[in-house]
N, C-alpha and C positions, 0 to 999 in steps of 0.2 A: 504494500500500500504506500504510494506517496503523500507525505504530510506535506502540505501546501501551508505557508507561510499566510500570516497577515498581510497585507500592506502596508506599510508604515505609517502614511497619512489615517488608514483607517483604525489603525491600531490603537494612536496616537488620540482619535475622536473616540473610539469607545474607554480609552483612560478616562479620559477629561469628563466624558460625562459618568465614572464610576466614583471619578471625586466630587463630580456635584451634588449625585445622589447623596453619598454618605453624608455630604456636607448640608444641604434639607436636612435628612435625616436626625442630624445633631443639632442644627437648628429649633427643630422640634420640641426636643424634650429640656424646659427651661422651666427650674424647681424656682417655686417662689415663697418668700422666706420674711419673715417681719424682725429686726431688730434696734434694741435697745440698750441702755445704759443704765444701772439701776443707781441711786445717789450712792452710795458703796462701791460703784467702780467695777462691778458684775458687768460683765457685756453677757445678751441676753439673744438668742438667735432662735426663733421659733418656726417650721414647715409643718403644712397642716397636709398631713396623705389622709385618707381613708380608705387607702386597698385594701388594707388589712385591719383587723383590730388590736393590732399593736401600738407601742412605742417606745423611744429610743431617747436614753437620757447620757449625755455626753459634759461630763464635765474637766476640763484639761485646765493646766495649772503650768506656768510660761515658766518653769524652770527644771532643769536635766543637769546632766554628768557637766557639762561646762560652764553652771552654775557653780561649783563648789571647791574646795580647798587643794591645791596639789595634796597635802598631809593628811584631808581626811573625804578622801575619793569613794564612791560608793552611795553617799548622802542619798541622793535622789532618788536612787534604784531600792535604797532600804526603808522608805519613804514608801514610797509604793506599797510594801507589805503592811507596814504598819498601820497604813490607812484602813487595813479592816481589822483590828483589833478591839475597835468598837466604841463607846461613849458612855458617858453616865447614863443614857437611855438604852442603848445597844447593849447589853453583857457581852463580856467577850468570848467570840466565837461562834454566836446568833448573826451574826451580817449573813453569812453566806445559806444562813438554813433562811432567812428572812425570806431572802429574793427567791430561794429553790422552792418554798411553799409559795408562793406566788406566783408560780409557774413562769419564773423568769430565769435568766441568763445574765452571767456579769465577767466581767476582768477588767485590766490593765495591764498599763507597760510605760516604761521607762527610756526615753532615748537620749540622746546628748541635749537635747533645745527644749523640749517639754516632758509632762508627764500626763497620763489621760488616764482614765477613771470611767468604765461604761455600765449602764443597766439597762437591758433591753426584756421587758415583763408585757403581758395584755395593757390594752390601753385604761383598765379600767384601776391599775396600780399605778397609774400616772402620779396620786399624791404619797404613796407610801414610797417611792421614789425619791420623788423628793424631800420627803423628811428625811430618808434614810442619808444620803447626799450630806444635806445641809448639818444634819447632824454632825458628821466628821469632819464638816469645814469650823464648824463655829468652837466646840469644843471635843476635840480628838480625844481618845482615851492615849496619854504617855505614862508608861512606870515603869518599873523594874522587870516585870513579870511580862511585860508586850515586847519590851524589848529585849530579854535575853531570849524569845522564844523566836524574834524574829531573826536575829545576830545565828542560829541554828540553822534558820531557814535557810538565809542567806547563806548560809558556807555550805549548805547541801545543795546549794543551786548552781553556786559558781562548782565544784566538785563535779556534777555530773553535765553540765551542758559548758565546760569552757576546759577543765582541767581531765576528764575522764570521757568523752564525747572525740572520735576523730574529727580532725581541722575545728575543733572548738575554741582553739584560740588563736584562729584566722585574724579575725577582725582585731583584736586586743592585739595582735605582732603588728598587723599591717598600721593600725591608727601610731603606735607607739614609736616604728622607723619612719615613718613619712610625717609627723611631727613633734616638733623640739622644744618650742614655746606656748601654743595654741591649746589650751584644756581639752581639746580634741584628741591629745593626746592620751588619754586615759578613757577607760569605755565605760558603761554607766553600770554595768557589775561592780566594778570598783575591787578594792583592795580589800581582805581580810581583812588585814594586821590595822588598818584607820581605822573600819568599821568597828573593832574591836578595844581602838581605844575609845572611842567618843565616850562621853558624858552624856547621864541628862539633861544637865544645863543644856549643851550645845545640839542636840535634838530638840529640846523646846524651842532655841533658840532659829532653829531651821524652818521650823512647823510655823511660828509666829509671825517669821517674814515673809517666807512665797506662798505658806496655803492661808492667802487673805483674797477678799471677791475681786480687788480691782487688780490682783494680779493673775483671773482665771476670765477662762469663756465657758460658760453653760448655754449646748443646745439641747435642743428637745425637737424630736421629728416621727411623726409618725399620727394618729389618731387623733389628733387633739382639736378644742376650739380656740382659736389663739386667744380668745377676751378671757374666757376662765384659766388658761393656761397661765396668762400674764399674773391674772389675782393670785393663784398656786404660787407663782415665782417671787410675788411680793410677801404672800403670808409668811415664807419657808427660807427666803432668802434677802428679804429687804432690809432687814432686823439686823444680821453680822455687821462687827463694826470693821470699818477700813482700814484695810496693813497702814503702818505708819513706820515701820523700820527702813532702811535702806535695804534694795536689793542688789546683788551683785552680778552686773553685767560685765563680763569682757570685753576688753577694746583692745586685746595685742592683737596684732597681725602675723601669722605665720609670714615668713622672710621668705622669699622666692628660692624656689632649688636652684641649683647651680650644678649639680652634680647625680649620675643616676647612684643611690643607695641599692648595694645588695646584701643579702644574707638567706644563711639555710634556717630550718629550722627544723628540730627530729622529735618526732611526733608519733601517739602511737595510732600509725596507718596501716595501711597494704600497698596503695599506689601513693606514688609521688602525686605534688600539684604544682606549679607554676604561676603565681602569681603578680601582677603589674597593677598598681596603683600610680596613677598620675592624679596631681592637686590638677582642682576645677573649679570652676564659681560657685557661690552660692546658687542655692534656691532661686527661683521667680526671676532669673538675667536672662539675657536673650539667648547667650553661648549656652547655659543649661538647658532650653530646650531642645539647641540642637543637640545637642550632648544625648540628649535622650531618646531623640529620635536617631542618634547613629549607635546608640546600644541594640535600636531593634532592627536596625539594620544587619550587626553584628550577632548576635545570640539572639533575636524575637522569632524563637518556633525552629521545626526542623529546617525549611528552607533558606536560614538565614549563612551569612558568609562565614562565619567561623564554625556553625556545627557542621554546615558542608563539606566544607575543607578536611578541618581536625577528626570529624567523628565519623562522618560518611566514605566521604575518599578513602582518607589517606589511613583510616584509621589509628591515627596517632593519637587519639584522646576520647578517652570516656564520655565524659562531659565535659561542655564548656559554658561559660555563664561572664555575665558583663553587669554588672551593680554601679550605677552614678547614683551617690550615694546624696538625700534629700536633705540638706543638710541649711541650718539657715547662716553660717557663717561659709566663706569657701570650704568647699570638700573635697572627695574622692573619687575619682573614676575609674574602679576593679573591675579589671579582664581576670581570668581564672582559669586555668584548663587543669585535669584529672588527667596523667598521662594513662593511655593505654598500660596492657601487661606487654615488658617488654620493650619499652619504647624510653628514651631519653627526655631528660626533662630539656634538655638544649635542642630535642629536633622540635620539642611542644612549643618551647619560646620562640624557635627562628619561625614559625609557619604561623601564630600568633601573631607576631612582627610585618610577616609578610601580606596578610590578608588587611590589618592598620594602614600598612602602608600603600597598599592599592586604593583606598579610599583618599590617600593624599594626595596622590598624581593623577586619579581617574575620577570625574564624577563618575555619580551611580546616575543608574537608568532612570527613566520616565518607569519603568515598571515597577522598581525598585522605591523609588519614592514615593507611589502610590500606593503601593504595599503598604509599608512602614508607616503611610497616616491615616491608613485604612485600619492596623492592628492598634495605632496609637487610639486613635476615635473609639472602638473597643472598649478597650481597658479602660477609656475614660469614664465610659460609658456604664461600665462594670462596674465602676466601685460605688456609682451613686444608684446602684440597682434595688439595695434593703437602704428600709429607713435608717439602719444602724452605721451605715455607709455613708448616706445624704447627712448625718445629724456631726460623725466625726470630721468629712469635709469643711462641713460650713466653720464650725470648729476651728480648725486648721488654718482656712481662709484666712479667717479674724485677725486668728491669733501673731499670725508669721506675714501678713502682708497688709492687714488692715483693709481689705477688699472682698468682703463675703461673695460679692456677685462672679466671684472668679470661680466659684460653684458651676457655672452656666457660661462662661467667657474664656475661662485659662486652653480650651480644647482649642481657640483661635490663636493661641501660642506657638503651640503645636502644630497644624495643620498651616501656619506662615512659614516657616520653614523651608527652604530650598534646600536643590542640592549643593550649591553654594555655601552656603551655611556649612551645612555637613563638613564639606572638606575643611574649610576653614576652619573647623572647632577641631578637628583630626589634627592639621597642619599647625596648631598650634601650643594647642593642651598635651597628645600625645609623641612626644619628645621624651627619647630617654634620657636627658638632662632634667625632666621634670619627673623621673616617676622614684618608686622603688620597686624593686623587684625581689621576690624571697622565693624558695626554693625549699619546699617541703618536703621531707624526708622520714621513710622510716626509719626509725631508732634502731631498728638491725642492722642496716646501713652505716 
């Protein structure tokens, strides 16, 4: 059978009209959201769905791992647990049967820039929510007894997912060689040995300054009427008084590399991995979206240019994976590859290298670029699919860009984007005088 080819002109017309669809398409679907300021400094962020009878309570707090002290690292991440230890209304240990007899769902997490807090129950626990919530903002249960059992937690958590876990302390090597000055240098697990000296005092003292209202965002998304929501918000939330301490922002700037950093590290693995981080921009700049549309260029899906190459071809690599890391100060952009059995970690790097650098001397296709804002459009699309998705965006918006409507507008970020761009952020950012490189190893090695 002869495969007969497109024609280029025609080919070129049915692109153009599959980015216009998607781009309708994404036009479409535009959440709309009511917010506020309460006198306390609360930013208040409300969507009313009623597909379901649910809803989704999102409250984040603007401070993480590069909030806190070189000496007593950890802070934010042990924060996190202690937040459900409970209050003089909560006994401790009742938070989590609270929300499970409520036929609801709850977590957190901890990253370098914030910490976030979610409950997601029937729409009809929308107030036991918010008590529950507000109760641990205004007075947290702190003593002896919350915190040695959480100081417990915490070294069984770093032990099994950083210290005992293969490549678990990827991120914790890579953050710590590729910065020197930048609190980024430490990851938000933190250190035993600080956690373990802190004090009460100095955990009160932590608790007092960033978990206050005007330094968080509470959204709420899902089931609700905004008018009764707002009274809910004010009963349960208007009342806390406003942080008054001083918060500690960062303003050093990581110093430009000048030099590629390497090193091994031996690890208990099976296969080697090969790792390249290059510094990148912050969040919400323009080079970060290209950034992130040439990650799905490179790793988005089997047909992308490096699982191609590395994992299909040549089979030189297990896996391969690309992370621009979201970050609100400059960041990181990890490439990663799993060498094959058998295979060198130097043939996994040069063919890594070489697939980067076809991006710098060649744009990529008309097909290539419609792909990549076709998967982009996706995923955007993806995350604000459950209310508990729509409630921690808007969230997020707020909090790291002061622009909630970026909810329904950042997708035009993305989708602006040329191949242009692309190369330019390749030709720029990835230089091995800008990255580090480490070389993982097993320990039998």
């Amino acid at each position: 059978m002869i495969k007969k080819s497109c024609p280029k002109g025609v080919c070129n017309r049915i692109l153009a009209l599959m980015f216009l669809i998607s781009s309708v398409l994404a036009a479409q679907v535009h959440i709309k959201f009511v917010e506020y300021d309460l006198p306390n400094g609360l930013h208040v962020i409300l969507h009313e769905d009623h597909s379901a009878p649910i809803v989704s309570q999102v409250m984040i707090y603007h401070v993480g791992s590069k909030n806190e002290k070189p000496d007593r690292t950890g802070f934010a991440h042990f924060f996190e647990h202690l937040m459900f230890e409970g209050s003089p209304n909560i006994p401790r240990g009742e938070f989590s049967k609270m929300v499970q007899n409520a036929g609801g769902t709850f977590n957190a997490s901890t990253s370098f820039d914030q910490t976030q807090y979610y409950i997601t129950a029937p729409s009809n626990q929308l107030e036991l929510m918010m008590w529950m919530e507000s109760e641990r903002m205004l007075h947290l249960k702190i003593d002896s007894i919350g915190i040695e059992t959480q100081r417990n937690v915490v070294k069984e958590e770093r032990r099994q997912n950083y210290e005992n876990r293969p490549y678990g302390s990827l991120f914790e090597e890579i953050f710590s060689h590729a910065y020197k000055v930048h609190p980024y240098r430490w990851v938000p697990i933190g250190s035993v040995q600080y956690i373990d000296k802190a004090t009460y005092d100095e955990f009160e003292e932590f608790y007092k300054t960033y978990y206050v209202p005007n330094n968080a965002c509470l959204a709420i998304a899902g089931d609700i009427d905004i008018e009764k929501t707002k009274a809910l918000v004010k009963k349960y939330y208007g009342d806390i008084p406003r942080g008054t301490r001083e918060m500690y922002r960062p303003t050093v700037v990581e110093p430009p590399q000048k030099a590629e950093i390497r090193d091994s590290v031996y690890d208990n693995i099976q296969l080697p991995a090969v790792i390249e981080a290059y510094h990148m921009p912050a969040q919400g700049t323009k080079d970060y979206y290209a950034l992130n549309m040439l990650t799905t260029l490179l790793t988005g899906g089997e047909s992308s240019r490096l699982n191609k190459r590395l994992v299909d071809n040549d089979k030189l690599a297990l896996q391969v994976a690309t992370f621009p890391m979201d970050l609100e100060d400059p960041s990181l952009f990890i490439v990663l590859g799993i060498a094959n059995f058998g295979k060198s970690l130097d043939t996994v790097e040069a063919a890594m290298d070489d697939e980067i650098g076809k991006v710098k001397t060649q744009l990529i296709s008309d097909e290539e670029l419609t792909k990549i804002r076709n998967e982009q459009e996706t995923g955007f699309i993806e995350k604000n699919r459950t209310v508990q998705g729509k409630a921690e965006m808007l969230a997020n918006y707020y909090l790291f860009f002061h622009d909630t409507n970026l909810i329904n507008s950042e997708i035009n970020k993305y989708l602006a984007v040329t191949k242009e761009d692309i190369q330019h952020v390749a030709q720029k950012y990835l230089m091995p005088s800008n990255r580090t490189v480490l070389y993982y190893v097993p320990k039998s090695k």
